[in-house]
N, C-alpha and C positions, 0 to 999 in steps of 0.2 A: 340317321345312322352315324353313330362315331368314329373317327378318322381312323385308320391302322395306327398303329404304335411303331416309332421307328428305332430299331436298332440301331443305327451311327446316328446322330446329331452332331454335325461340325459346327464349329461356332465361332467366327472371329477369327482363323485359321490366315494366316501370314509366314510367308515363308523366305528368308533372307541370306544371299549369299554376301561375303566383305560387306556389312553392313547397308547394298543394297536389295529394297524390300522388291520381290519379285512374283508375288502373290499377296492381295490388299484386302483382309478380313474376308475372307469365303466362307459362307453357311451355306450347308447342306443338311439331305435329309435322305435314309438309305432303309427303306423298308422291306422284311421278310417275303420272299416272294417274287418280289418284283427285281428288274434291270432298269437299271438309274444309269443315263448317258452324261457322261461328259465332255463337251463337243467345244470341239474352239480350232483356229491355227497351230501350227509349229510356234512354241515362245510360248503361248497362251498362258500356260500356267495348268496343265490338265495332268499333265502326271505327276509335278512338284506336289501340287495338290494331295493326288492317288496315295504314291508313294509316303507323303507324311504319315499316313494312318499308321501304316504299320510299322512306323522307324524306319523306312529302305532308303530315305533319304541322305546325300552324301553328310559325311560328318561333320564338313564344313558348313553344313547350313547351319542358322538360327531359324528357330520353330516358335513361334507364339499364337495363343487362340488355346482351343479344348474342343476334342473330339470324343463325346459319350456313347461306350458300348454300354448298351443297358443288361445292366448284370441279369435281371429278373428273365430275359429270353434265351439266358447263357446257364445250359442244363445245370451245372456246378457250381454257379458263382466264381468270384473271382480268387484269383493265388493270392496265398498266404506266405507265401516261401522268400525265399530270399531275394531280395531285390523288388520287396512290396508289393502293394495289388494293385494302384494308382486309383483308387476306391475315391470317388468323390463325396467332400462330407456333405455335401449338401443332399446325397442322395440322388445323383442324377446318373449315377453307373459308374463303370472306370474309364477314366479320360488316360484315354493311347496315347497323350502328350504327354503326360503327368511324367517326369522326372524319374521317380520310384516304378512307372509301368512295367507291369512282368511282360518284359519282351520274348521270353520264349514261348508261352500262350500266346502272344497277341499273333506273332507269326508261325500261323499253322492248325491250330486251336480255332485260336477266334478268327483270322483273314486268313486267307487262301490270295497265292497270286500268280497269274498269267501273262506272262510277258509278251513280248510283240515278237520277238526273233529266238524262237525256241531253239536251233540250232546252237546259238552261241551259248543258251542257259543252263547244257548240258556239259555236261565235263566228257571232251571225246575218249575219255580213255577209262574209263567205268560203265558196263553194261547200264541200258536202260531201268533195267528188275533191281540193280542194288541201289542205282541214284532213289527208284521210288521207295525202296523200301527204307531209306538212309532217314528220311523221315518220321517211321514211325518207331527208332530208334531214339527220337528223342522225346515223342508225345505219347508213344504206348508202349513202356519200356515193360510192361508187362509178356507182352510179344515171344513168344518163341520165335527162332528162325524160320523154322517153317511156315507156324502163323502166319509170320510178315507174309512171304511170300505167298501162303493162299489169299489172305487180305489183299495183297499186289496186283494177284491176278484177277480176283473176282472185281476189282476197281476199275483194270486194263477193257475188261468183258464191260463193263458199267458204261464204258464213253464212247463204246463201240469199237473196239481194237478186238477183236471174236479170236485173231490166234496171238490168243493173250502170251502160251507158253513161247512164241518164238519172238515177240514182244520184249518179254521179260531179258527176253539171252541176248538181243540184237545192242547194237550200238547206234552213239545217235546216226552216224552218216551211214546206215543200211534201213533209216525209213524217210518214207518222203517229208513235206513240210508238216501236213495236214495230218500226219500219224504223227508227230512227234507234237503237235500243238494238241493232239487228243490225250498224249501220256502225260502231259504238263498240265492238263486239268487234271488228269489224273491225280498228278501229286497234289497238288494244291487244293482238293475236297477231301484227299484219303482221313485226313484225321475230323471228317465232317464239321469244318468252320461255318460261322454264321453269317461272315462276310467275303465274297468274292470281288478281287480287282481283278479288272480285264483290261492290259494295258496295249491297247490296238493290237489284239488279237488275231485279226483277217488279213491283217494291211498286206500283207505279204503271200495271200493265198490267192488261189482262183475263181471265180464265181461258186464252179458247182461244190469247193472245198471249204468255199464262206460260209455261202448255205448251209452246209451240215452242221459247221461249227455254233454257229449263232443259234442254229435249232437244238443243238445239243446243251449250249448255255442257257437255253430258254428253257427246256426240259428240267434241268438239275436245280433251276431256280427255284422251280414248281415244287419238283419231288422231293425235295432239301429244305424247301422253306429259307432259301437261300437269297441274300439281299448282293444282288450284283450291280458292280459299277464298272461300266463300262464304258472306257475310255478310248475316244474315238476321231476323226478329221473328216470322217463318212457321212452325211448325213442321211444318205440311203441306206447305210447302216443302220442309224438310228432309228429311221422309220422301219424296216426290217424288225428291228429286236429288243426296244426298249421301250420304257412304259410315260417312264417319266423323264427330261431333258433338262439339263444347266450350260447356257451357253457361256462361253469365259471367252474373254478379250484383253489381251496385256494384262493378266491376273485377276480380272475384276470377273465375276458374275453379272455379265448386263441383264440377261433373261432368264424366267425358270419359269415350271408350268408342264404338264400335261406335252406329251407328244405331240398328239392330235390337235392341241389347242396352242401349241409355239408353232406348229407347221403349218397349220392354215392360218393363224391369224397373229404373225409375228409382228411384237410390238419395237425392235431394238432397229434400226439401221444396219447392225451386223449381220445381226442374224439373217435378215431379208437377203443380203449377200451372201450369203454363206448358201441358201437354199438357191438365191440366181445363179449359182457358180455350177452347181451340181449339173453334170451329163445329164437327160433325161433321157429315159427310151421310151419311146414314144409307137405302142404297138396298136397300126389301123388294121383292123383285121377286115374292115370294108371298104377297105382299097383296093384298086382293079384285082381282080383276083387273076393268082398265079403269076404270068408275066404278061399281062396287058396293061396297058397303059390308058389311062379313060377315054377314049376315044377311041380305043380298040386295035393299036397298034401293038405289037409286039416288043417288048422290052426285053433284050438278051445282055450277055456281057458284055459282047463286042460295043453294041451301043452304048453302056456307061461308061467304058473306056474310049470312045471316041474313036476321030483317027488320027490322034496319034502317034507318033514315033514310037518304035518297038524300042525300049530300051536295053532291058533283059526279055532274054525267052528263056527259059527253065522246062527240059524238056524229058520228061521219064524219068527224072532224077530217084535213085534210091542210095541210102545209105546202108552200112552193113558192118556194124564194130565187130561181129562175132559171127563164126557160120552159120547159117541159117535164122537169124535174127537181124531182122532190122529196127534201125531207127525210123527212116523214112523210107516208104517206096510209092514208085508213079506218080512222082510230083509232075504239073503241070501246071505251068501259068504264065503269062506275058506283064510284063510292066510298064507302062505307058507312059511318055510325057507327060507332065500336067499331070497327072490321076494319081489314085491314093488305092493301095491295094491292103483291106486289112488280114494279114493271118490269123485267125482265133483260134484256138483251143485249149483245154485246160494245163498245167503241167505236166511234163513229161510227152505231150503231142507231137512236136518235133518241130516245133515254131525255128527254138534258134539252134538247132541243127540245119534249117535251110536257111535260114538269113546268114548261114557259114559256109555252106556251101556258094551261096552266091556271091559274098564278099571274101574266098578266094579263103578262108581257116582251115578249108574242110576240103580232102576234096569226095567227087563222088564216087562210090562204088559200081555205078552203072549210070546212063544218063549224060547229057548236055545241059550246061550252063553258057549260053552267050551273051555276050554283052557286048553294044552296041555291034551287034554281028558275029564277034570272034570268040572260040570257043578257049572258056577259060583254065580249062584243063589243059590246054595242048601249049598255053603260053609259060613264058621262061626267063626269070633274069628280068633284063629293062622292059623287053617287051610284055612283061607282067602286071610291071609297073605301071606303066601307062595306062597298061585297060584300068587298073584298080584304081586310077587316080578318079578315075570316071564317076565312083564311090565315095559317099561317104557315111559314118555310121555313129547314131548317138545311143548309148548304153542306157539303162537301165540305171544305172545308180553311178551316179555323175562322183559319187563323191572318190569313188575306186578306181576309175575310170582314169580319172588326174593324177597325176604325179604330183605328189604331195612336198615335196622337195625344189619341183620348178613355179615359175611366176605363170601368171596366165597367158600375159606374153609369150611365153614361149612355149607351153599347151597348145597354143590356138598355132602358133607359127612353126614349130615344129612339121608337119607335113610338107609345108612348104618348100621347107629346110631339105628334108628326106629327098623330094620333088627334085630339085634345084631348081636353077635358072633366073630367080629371082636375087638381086643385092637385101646386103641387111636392112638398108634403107627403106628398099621397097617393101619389106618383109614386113618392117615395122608400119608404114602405109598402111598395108591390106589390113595389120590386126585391128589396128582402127577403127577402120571401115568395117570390119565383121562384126564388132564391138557394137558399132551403131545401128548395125544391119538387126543384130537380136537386140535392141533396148537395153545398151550397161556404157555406162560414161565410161573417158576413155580412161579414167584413173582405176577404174579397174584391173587396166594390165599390171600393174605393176602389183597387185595383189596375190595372193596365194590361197588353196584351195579352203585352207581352214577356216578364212576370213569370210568366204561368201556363205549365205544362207544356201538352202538345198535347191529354190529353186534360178539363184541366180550362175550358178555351177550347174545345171543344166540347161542354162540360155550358154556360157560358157562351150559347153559340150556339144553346142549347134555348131556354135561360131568355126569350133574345130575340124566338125563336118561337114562345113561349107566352104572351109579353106579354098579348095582347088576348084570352086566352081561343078561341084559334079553334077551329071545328071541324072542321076538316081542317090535317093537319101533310104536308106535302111532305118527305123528308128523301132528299137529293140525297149518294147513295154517304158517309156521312155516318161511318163508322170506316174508310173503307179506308188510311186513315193512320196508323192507330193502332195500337199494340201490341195483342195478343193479349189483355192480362190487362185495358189500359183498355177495348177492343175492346168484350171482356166486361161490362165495369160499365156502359158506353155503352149498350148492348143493351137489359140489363135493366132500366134505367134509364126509355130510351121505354115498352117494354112494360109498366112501374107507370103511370107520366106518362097512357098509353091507358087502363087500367082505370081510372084517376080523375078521367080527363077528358071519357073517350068518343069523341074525334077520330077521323075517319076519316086514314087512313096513306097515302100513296102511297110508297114506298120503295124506291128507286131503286138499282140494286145489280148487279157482277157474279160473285158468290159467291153460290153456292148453299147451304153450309151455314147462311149467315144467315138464307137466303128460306126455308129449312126449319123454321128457328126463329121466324121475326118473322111471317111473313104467314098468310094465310086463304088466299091465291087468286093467280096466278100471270100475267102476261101476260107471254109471249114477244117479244123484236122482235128485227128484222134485217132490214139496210137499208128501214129506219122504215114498216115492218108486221107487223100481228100475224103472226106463223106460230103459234101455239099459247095459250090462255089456259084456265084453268081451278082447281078446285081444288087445293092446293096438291100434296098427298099424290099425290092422283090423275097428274098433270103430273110427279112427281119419280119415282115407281113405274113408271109405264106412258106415258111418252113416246112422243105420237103424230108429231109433227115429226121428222123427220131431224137437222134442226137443233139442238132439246134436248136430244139422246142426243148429240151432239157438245157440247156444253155441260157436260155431264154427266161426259162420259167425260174432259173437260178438268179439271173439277175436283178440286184434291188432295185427295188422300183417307188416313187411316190407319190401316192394316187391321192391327189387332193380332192 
């Protein structure tokens, strides 16, 4: 049987900014049909890569190599018009690099592209229906207005957005992620390309919102005959959604191959890392059934939480922005010394509407919040203060988090500061020590947020949480940014910081394989009530919610 025919052939592709080369001859291969992964670190070189194909790279790069779309799978052939067709003489198609390349085909025509944070890619201040239709203003200028907009809409309907017409009229900040990453495929096939980039597409969803996505990319591959590259740090992802894998390393391609045959039988030293790094979830469905323990004991919450110390008690809590509508109601749950309590649920659940109610942002519409005993509603002024000192809380994206303008130094010592009672001396002591406590030399303080990598601004963002000793850590979806490999050292990193500190955890998250690894005990939400809480094992084994087996069944898994 003869090989498929591939639509892109990269060849020799380097990529160089101020004269340093930052991508070292990368050859690929991007065939119809199929999802081609490109998986590596932050720096790796996977979207310099991506982005060359279709020119989106910044201007100041230099581009050398040849990437060949093969004219003969390209209904048309290529442009004639102005600004050449980049037609190679040798007959291997037109090369995207080529100087003369007709960049207005190549972007939209022949590649379609999907970015990773669709929010930003949108312009807030133009309805959803004209940004897509803006597009085919330039590729099907034949188009009547209307056209557009039945083409817009039948497109909207095509990725699964069903009330396409309120779609069209809405803005980007009136849909959630997962609707607005549907409309941005949307655009990006409307003028049916031959090539799809997918530039870490999910990183920023939720399990059951990943899922649909990756099903939905896989779908359009199919029915489009579409060659997608999908550009990725997941490698549950990858097993998930794609066919074929290039693993990149400081710009190089060490591995390539077959899914199935780089995942089981990885020949690169990175690679093997890259798959050791990954959470695994790990579901024994013939393990004590329900809540016995093999021996026939009874395994409840109370037991995986130990005994002890109540730190928080969160008691009936609901919230309520509007009459008759809540965020959250009849929250319930205790937080223990030493233990790790994960919240899960998809977005919009009301994860960190409680992780605000309990660190004092928010207060509650009904309900009790105590901490270390005292109700933190009814406190005031200093005496506020102290209870909250009791807290501390690491964000979700370290990089917004920081004050972009102060040193780390004084990030991490600032609370402190807020606190009093310590000298600047000693102020400067402690950042030290917190410094060493997360693994970052001490020269770090004097650095600024732009200078650290993502995941060293989130060891950063501990330190600052640790400041005062507290004993309860909030940590608010706190790697879902991060590579796999920092991902990892992030991890293990809390879980030393808990054994030598004792802090109770609230750990906010929608990946299971981490809540398999980090926590004790497990509470379920969706639209902001419990459906399910318990221990952890118990809840990931024998799922008594409908809901959590949907959760469950969402998450990537790799089943070697």
């Amino acid at each position: 049987m003869s090989e498929p025919r591939a639509i892109v052939t990269v060849d020799g592709l380097a990529v160089s900014f101020d004269e340093r080369e930052v991508t070292h001859g990368v050859s690929l291969r991007l065939f119809p049909g199929r999802i081609t992964a490109l998986v590596g670190e932050s720096g790796s070189g996977k979207s310099v890569t991506a982005m060359a194909l279709p020119r989106l790279d910044p201007s100041v790069a230099s581009v050398k190599g040849h990437a060949y779309l093969d004219d003969a799978l390209v209904d048309d052939g290529p442009d004639s018009g102005p600004g050449g067709d980049g037609k190679d003489a040798a007959g291997r198609g037109i090369d995207l690099l080529a100087a003369d390349a007709p960049l207005q085909r190549i972007r939209g025509e022949y590649i379609g592209t999907v970015f990773q944070e669709p929010s930003t890619a949108f312009n807030p201040v133009f309805t959803l229906g004209v940004q897509v239709a803006e597009s085919l203003k330039y590729h099907q200028k034949q188009l009547s207005a209307a056209e557009r907009k039945a083409k817009v809409l039948e497109q909207l309907r095509e990725v699964g957005l069903d009330d396409a017409e309120r779609v069209w009229s809405s803005y980007p900040h009136e849909l959630s992620g997962g609707q607005l990453q549907r409309v941005m495929i949307a655009m990006a096939i409307i003028n049916r390309p031959k090539v799809l980039i997918a530039d870490e597409p999910t990183t920023a969803l939720d399990v059951t919102t990943q899922k649909a996505i990756l099903a939905l990319i896989s779908s359009l591959a199919v029915d489009l005959d579409l060659a997608v590259l999908l550009i990725t740090h997941d490698m549950g992802v990858v097993w998930q959604a794609a066919q074929d894998v290039y693993v990149m390393h400081n710009g190089v391609i060490v591995e390539q191959g077959s899914v199935a045959q780089v995942f089981r039988h990885p020949s690169d030293d990175y690679t093997r890392m890259l798959l050791d790094a990954v959470p695994r979830l790990r579901i024994d469905e013939h393990a004590a059934d329900g809540e016995h323990a093999a021996g026939g004991e009874r395994i409840t919450e109370s037991d995986a939480l130990g005994g002890g110390r109540r730190i928080t008690q969160v008691n009936d809590v609901a919230v309520s922005y509007k009459a008759g509508s809540f965020a959250v109601k009849d929250i319930s749950f205790d937080l223990v010394a030493g233990r790790t309590r994960a919240l899960v649920g998809e977005s919009g659940a009301g994860k960190t509407t409680i992780a605000k109610v309990i660190s004092g942002q928010l207060a509650p519409t009904s309900g009790t919040v105590l901490i270390e005993g005292e109700d933190l509603a009814k406190a005031h002024g200093r005496r506020k203060r102290e209870i909250l000192k009791h807290m501390g809380y690491v964000f979700q994206d370290s990089g917004s988090a920081l004050n972009p303008r102060k040193s780390v130094a004084w990030s991490i010592g600032e609370p402190m500061l807020v606190q009093g009672g310590l000298s600047e001396t000693d102020r400067r002591k402690r950042v030290l020590e917190l410094l060493d406590q997360v693994e970052l030399p001490a020269d770090v303080a004097g650095r600024f947020p732009h200078q650290l990598s993502g995941g060293q601004r989130q060891r950063v963002g501990i330190a600052r949480a640790l400041a005062l000793n507290p004993s309860l850590l909030i940590a608010d979806e706190p790697t879902s940014s991060l590579d796999v490999t920092v991902q990892r050292k992030v991890l293990d990193l809390l879980r030393r910081l808990q054994r030598e500190h004792g802090f109770a955890c609230l750990f906010i998250t929608h990946d299971l394989g981490i809540v398999q690894e980090m926590s004790d005990v497990i509470t379920v939400l969706r639209h902001g009530r419990v459906v399910e809480s318990g221990e952890t094992g118990r809840v990931l084994n024998h799922p008594k919610a409908e809901y959590t087996r949907t959760l469950l069944d969402a998450s990537p898994k790799i089943d070697l």
